[in-house]
KOLSE-756699 format. One line per 3 residues: number of its first residue (from 1); their letters; for each residue x, y, z of N, C-alpha, C. Coordinates in Angstrom, 3 decimals. Layout:
N
NUM> A> X,Y,Z,X,Y,Z,X,Y,Z  ...
//
This chain:
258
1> XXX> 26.737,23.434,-8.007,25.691,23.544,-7.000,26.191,24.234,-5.731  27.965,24.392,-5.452,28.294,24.769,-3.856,27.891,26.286,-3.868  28.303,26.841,-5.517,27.232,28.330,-5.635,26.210,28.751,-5.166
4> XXX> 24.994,27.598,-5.321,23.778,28.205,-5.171,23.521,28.106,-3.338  24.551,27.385,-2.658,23.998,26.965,-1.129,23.222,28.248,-0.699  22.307,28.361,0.185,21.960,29.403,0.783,22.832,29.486,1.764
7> XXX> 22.803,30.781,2.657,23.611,31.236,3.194,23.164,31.907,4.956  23.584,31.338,5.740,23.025,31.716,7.096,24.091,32.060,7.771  23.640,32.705,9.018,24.617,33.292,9.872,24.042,33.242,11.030
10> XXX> 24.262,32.283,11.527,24.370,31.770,13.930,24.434,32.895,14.711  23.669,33.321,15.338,24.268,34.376,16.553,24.126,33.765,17.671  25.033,33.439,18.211,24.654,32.470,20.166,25.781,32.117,20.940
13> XXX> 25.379,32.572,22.011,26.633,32.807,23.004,27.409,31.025,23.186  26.161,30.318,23.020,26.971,28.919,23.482,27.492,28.155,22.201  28.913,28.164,22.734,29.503,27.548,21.644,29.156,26.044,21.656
16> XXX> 28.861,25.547,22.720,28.249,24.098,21.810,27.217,24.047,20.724  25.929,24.653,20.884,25.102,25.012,19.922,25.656,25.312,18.678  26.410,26.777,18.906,27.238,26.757,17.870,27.445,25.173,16.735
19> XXX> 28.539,24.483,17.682,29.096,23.991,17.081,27.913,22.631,16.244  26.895,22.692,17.522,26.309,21.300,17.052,25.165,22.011,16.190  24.720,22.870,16.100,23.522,23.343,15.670,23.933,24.240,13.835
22> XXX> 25.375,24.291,14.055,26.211,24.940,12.859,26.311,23.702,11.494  26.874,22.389,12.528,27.107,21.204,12.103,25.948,20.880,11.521  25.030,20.785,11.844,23.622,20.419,11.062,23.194,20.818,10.300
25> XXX> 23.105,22.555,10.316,22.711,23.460,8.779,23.717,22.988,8.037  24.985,22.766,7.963,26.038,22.666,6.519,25.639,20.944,5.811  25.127,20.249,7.361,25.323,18.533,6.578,23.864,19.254,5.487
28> XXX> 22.561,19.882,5.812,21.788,20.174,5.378,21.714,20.899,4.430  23.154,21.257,4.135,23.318,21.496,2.631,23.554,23.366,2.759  23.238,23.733,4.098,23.450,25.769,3.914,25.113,25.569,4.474
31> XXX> 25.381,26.894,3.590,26.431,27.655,3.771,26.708,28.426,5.214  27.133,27.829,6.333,27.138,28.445,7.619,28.122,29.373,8.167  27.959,30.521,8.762,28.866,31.135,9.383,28.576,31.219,10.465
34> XXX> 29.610,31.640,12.078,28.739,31.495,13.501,29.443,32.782,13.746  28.512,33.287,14.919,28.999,34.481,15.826,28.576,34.337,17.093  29.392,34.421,18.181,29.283,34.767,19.370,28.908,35.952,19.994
37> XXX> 28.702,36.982,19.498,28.016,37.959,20.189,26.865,38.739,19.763  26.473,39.736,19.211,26.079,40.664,18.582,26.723,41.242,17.746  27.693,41.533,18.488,29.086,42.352,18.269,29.581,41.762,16.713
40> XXX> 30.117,40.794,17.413,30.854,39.852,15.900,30.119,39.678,15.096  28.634,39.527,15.373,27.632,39.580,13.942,27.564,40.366,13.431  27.695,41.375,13.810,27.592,43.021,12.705,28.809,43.002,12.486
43> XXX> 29.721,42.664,12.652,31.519,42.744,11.661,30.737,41.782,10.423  30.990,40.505,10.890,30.579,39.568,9.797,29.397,39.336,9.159  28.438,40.272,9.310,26.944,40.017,8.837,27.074,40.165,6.975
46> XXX> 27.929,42.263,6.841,27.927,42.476,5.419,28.691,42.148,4.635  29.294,41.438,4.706,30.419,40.768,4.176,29.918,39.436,3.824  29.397,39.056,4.405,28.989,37.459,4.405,27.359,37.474,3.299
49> XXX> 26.594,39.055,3.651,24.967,38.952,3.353,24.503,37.829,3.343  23.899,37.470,4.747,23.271,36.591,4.925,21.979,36.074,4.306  21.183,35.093,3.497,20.112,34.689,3.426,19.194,34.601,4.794
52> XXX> 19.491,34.697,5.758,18.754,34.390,7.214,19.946,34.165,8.067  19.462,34.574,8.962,19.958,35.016,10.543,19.554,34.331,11.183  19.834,33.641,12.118,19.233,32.866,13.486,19.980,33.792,14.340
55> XXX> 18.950,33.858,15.733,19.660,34.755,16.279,18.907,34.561,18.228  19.776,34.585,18.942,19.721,34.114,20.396,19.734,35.312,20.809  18.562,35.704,21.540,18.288,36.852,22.332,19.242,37.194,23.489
58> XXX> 19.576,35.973,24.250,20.022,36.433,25.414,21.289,36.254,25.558  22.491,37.053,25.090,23.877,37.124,24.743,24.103,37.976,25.643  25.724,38.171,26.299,25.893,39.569,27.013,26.145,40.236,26.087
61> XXX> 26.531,41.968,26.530,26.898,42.847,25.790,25.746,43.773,25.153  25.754,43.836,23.409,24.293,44.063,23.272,23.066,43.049,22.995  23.682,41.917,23.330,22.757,41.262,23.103,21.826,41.234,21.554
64> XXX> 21.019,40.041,21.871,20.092,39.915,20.399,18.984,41.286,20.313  18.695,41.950,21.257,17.857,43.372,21.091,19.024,43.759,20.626  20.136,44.283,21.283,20.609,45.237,20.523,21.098,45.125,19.315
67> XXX> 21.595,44.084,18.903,22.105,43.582,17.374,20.763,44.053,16.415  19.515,43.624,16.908,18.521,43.656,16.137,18.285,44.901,16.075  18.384,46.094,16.921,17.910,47.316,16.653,18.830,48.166,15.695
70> XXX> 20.035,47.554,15.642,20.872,47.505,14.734,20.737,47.421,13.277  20.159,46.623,13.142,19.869,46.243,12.111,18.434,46.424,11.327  17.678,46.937,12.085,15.904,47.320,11.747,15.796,48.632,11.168
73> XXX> 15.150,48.501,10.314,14.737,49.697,9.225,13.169,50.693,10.282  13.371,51.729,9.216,12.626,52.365,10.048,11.071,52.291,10.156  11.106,51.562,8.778,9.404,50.831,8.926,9.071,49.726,9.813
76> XXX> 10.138,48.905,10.691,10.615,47.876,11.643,10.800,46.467,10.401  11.217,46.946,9.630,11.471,45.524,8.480,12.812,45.377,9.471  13.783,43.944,8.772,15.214,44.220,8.929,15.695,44.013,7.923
79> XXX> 17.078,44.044,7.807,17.653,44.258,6.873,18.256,42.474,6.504  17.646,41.782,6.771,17.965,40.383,6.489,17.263,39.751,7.177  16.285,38.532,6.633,15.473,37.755,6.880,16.044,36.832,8.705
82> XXX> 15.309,37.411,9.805,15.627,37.072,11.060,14.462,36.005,11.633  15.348,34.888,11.908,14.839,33.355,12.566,15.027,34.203,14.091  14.277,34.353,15.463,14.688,34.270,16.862,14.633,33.048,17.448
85> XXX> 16.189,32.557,17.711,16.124,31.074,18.796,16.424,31.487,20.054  15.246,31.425,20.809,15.888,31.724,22.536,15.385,31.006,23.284  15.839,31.326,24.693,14.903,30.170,25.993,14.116,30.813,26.361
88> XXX> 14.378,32.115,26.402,12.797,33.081,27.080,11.315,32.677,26.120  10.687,31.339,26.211,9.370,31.424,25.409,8.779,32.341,25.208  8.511,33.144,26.917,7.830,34.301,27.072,8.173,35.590,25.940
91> XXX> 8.833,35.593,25.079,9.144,36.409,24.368,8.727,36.936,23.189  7.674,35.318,22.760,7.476,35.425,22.022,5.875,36.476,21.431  5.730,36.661,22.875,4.282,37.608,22.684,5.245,39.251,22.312
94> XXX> 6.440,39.159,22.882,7.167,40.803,22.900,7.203,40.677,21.103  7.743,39.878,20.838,8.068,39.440,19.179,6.812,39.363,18.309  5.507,39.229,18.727,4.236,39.089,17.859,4.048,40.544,16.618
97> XXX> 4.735,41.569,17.112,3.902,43.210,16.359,5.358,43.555,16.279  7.129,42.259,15.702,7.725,42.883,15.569,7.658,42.002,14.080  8.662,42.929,12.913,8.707,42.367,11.474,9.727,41.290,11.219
100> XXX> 10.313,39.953,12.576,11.158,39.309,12.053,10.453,38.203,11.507  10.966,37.248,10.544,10.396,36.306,9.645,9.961,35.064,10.481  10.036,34.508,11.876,9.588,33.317,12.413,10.461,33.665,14.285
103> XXX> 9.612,33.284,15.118,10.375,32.547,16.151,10.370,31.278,16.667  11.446,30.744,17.209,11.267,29.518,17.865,11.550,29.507,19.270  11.172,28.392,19.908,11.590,28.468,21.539,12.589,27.517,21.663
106> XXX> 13.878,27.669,22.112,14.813,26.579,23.176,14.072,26.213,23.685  14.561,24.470,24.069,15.234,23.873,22.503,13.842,23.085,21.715  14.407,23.179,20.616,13.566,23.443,19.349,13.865,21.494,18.738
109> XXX> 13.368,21.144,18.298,13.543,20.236,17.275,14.769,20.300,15.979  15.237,19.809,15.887,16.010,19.983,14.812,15.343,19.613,13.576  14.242,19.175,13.432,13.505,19.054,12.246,12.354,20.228,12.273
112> XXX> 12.181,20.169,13.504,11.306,21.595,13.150,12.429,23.312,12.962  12.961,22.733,13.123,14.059,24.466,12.866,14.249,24.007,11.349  14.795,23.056,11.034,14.809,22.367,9.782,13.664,23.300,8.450
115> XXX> 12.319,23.121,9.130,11.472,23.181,8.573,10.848,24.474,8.427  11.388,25.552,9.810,11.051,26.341,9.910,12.230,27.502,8.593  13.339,27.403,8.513,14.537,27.981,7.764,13.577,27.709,6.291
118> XXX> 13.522,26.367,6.262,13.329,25.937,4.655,12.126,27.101,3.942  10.945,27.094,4.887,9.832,27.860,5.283,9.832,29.066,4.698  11.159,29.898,5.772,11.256,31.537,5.732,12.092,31.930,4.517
121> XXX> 13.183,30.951,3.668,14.205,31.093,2.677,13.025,31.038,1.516  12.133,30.253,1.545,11.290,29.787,0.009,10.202,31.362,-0.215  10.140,31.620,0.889,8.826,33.226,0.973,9.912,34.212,0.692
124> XXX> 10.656,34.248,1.526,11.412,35.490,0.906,12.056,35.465,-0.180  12.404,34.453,-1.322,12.642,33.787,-2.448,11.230,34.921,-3.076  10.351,33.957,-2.872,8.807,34.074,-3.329,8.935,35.802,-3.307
127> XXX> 8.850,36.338,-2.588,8.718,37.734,-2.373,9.249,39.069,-3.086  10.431,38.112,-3.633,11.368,38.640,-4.584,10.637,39.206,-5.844  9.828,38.165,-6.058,9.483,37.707,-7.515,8.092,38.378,-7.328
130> XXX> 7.871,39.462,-8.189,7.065,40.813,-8.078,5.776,39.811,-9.216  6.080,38.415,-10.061,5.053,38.266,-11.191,3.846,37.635,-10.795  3.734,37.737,-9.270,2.700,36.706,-9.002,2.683,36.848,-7.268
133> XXX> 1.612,36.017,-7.252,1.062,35.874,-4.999,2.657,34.846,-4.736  2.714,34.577,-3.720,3.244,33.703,-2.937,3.011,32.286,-2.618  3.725,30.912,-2.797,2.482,29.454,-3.419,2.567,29.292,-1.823
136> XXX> 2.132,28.689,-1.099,1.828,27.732,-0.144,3.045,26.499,-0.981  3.865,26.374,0.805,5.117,25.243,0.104,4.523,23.503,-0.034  4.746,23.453,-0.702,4.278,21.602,-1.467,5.666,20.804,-0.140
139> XXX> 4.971,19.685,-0.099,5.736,19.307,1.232,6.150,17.769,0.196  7.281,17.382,0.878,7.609,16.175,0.164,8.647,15.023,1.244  8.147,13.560,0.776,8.973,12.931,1.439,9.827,12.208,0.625
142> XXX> 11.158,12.323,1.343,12.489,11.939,0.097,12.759,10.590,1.424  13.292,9.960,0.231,13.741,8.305,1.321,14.981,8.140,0.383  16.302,8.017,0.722,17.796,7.815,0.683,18.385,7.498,1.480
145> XXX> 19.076,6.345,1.326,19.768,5.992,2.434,21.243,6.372,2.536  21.847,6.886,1.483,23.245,7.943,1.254,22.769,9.191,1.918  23.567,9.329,3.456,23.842,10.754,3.899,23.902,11.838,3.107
148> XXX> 24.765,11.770,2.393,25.554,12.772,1.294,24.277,13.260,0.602  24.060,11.712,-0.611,23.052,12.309,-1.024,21.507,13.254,-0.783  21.284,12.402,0.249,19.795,12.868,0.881,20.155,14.005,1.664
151> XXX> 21.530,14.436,1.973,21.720,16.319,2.854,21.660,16.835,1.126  22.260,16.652,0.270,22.012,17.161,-1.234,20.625,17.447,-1.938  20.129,16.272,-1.540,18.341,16.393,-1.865,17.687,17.281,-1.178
154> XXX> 17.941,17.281,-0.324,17.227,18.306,0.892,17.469,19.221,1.157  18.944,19.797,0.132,18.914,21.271,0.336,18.072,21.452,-0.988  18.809,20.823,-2.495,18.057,21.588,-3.922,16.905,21.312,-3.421
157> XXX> 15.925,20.547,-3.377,14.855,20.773,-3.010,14.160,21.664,-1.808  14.670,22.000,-1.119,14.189,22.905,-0.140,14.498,24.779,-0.718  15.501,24.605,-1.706,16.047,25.792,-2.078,14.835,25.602,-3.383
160> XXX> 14.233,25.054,-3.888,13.447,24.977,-4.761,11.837,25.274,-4.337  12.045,25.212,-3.084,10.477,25.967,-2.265,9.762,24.590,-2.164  10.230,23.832,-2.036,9.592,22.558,-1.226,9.911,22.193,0.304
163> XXX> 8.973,21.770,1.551,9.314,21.852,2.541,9.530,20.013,2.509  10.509,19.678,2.936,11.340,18.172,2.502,10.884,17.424,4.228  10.773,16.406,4.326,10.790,15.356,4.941,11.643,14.306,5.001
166> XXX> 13.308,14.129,5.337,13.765,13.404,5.027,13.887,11.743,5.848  14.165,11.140,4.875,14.166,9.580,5.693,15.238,8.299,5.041  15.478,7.438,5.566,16.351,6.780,4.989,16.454,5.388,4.488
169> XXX> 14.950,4.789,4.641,14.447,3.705,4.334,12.725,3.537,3.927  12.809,2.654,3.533,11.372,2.474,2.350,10.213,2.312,4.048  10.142,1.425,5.373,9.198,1.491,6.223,9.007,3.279,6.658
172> XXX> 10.114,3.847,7.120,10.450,5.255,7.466,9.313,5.651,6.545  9.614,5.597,5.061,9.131,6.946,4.650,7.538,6.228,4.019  7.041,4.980,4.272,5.975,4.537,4.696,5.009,5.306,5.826
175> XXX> 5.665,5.276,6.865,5.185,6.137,7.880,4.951,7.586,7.935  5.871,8.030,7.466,5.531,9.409,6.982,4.992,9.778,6.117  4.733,9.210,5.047,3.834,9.492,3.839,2.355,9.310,4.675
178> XXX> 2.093,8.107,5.175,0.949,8.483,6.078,0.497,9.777,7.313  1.626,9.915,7.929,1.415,10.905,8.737,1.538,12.391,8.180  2.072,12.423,7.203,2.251,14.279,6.646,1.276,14.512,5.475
181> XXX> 1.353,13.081,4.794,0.456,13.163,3.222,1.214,14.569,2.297  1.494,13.733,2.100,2.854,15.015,1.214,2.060,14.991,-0.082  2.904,16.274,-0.927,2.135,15.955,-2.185,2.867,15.474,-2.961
184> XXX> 4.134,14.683,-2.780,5.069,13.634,-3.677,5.994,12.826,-2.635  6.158,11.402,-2.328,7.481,10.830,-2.320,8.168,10.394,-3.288  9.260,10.923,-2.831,10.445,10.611,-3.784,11.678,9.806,-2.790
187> XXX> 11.824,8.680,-4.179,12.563,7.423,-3.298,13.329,7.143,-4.166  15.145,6.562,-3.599,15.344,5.473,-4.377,14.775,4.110,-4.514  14.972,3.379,-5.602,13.886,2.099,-5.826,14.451,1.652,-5.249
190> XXX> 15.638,1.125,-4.784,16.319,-0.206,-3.967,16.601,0.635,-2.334  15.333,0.040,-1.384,15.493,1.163,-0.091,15.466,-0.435,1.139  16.233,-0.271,2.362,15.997,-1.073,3.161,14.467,-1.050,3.694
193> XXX> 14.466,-2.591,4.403,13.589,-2.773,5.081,11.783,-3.033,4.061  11.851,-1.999,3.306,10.614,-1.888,2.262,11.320,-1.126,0.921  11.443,-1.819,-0.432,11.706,-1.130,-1.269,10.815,-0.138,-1.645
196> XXX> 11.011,0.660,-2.679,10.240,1.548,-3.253,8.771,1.156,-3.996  8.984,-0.206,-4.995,7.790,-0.272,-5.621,6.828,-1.085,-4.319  6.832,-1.233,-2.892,6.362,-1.793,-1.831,5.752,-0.466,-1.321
199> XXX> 6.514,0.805,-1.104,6.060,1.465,-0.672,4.736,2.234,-1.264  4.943,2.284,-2.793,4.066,2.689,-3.814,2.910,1.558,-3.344  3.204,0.664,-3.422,1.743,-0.373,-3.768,0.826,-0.207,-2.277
202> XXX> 1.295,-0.172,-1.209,1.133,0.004,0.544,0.027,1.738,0.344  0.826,2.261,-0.078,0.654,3.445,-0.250,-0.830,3.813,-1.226  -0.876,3.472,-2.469,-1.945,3.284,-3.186,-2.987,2.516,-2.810
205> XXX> -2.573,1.934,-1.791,-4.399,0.768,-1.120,-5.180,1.848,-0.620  -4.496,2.832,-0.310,-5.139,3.643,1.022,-5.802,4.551,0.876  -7.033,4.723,0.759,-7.642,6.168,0.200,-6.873,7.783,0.268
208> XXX> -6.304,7.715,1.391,-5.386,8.881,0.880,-4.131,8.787,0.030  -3.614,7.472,-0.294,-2.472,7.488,-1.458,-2.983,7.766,-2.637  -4.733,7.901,-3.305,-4.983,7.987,-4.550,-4.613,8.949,-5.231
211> XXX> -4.373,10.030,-4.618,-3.795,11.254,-5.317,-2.382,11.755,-5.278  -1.463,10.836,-4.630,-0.488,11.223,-4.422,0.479,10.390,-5.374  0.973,11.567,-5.629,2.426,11.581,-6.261,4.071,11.097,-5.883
214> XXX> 4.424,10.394,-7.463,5.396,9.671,-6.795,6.613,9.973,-7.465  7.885,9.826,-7.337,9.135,10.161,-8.590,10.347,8.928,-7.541  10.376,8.092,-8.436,11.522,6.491,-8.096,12.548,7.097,-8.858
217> XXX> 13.845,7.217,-8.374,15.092,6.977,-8.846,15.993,6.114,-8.827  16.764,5.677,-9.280,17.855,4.945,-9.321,17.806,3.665,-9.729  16.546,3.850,-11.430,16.027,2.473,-11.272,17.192,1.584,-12.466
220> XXX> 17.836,2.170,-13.481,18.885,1.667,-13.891,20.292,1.804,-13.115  20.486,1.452,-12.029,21.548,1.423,-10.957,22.350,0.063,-11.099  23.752,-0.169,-11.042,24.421,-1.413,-11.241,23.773,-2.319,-9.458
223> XXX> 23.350,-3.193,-9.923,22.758,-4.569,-8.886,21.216,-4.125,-8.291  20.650,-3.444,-9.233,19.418,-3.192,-8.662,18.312,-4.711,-8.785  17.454,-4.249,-8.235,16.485,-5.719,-7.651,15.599,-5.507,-9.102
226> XXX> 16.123,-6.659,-10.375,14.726,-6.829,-11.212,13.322,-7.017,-10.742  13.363,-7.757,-10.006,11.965,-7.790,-9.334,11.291,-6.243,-9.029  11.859,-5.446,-7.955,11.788,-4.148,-7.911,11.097,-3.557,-8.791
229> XXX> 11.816,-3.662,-10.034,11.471,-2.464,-11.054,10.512,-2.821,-12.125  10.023,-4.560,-11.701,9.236,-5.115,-12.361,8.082,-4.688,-11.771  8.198,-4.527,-10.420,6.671,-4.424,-9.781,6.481,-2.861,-9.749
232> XXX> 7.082,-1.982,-9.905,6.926,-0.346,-9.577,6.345,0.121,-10.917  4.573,0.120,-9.853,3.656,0.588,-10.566,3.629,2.493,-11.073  4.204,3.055,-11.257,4.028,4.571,-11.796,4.180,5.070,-13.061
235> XXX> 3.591,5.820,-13.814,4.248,6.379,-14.934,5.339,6.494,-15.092  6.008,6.250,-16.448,7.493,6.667,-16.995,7.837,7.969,-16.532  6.900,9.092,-16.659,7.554,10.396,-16.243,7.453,10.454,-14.773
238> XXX> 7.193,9.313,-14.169,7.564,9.495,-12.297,9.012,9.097,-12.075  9.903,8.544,-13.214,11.066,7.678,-12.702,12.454,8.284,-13.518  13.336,8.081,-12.712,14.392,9.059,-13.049,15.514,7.716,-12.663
241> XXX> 15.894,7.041,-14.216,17.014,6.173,-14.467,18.137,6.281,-13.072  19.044,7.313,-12.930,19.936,7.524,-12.345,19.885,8.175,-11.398  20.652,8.824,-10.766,20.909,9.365,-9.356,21.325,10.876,-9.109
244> XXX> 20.999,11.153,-10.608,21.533,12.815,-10.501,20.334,13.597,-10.646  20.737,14.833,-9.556,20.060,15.712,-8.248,19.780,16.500,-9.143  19.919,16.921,-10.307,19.041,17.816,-11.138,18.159,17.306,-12.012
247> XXX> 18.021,16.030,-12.257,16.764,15.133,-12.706,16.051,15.073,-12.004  16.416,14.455,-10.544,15.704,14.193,-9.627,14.363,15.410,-9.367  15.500,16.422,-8.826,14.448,17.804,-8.828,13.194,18.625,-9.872
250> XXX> 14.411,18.308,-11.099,13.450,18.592,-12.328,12.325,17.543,-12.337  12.351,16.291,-12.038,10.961,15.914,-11.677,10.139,15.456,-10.987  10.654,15.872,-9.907,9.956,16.386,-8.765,8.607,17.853,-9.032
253> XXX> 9.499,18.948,-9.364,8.802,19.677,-9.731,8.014,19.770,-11.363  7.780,18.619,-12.146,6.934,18.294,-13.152,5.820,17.765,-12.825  6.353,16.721,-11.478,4.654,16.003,-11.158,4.149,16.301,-10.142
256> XXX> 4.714,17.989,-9.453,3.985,18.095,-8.293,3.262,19.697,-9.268  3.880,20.314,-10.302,3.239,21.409,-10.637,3.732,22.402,-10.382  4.962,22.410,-9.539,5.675,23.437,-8.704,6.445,24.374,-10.485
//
């Protein structure tokens, strides 16, 4: 799987960002490289071929214009899928009639940059693929309470063209299943606070849980709650015995259609 990571490349003068904003794409499962200038991004851009660029306008030197003019084709495409993170908001009207893939404004959410990457990687994926339109991304909420695992879930699945919601307990992703209405949660069955077959049953009272889709893992796990797996109402093909991330995904994308 360290093969398939997608692959980004930082442009921003502040090395804290850097460091903290670098730190977050890799726990999130991308392959990160950083640059401090413009400059250093065009050494390390072709070498690296980035999947997406994030890129900070206001650098000295040539700055994010000039890196970018650098890099823009003559139809104004670029030559690699470009995120703009800057503080000038105002910029973003200069950026409306240009061809980069999304902007954001300093400072941004880390779940919405999150969401915005996952976003621009799954279309230009999509775009590739000459056999068909482009889907609208299926949104999903994953509940794990393993770091590891759930930055693992949240990349294959996001690299799979799903826009992910992550959380780390059964109330958490209670709440969010209400507030986003995803078109699948996916949980381990043994979750703090609210297990999984709790969240299912909470979830199904509610006129908007009737259509929604569910995929429980980890329901043959050593010390799991019999009770649990006695009460978790879903089809056999919603539940995935064990804990491995290519089951998981593979059915994920069986009961959402993806």
């Amino acid at each position: 799987m360290e093969n398939n990571k997608r692959k980004i490349l930082l442009v921003d003068d502040d090395q804290s960002l850097l460091d903290t904003l670098g730190d977050f794409l890799k726990f999130e499962g991308y392959e990160v490289i950083c640059s401090f200038s413009g400059e250093d991004a065009l050494i390390k851009m072709r070498p690296f071929q980035p999947d997406l660029i994030i890129l900070d306008m206001g650098m000295p030197g040539m700055g994010g214009k000039g890196f970018l003019d650098r890099i823009t084709n003559p139809d104004g495409s670029t030559a690699y899928p470009v995120l703009v993170l800057t503080a000038r908001s105002a910029m973003a009207e200069y950026f409306s009639n240009k061809k980069i893939s999304s902007f954001l404004a300093k400072p941004c959410d880390p779940a919405d940059l999150l969401m915005e990457v996952g976003r621009i990687l799954f279309i230009e994926a999509a775009g590739r693929d000459k056999s068909g339109p482009v889907n609208p991304l299926r949104r999903l909420v994953v509940a794990e309470p393993d770091q590891e695992l759930k930055a693992l879930l949240q990349s294959e699945l996001t690299a799979s063209g799903f826009q992910v919601e992550s959380v780390s307990n059964g109330a958490e992703a209670l709440e969010k299943a209400i507030t986003i209405k995803p078109d699948a949660v996916v949980m381990r069955l043994d979750l703090d606070q609210m297990s999984a077959n709790e969240v299912v049953a909470m979830l199904k009272r509610l006129p908007s849980g009737a259509e929604l889709n569910f995929v429980i893992y980890g329901v043959d796990m050593p010390n799991v709650d019999l009770d649990h797996v006695a009460n978790l109402s879903i089809p056999q093909n919603c539940i995935v015995r064990d804990l491995n991330v290519n089951s998981i995904v593979d059915r994920v994308m069986n009961v959402t259609g993806a």
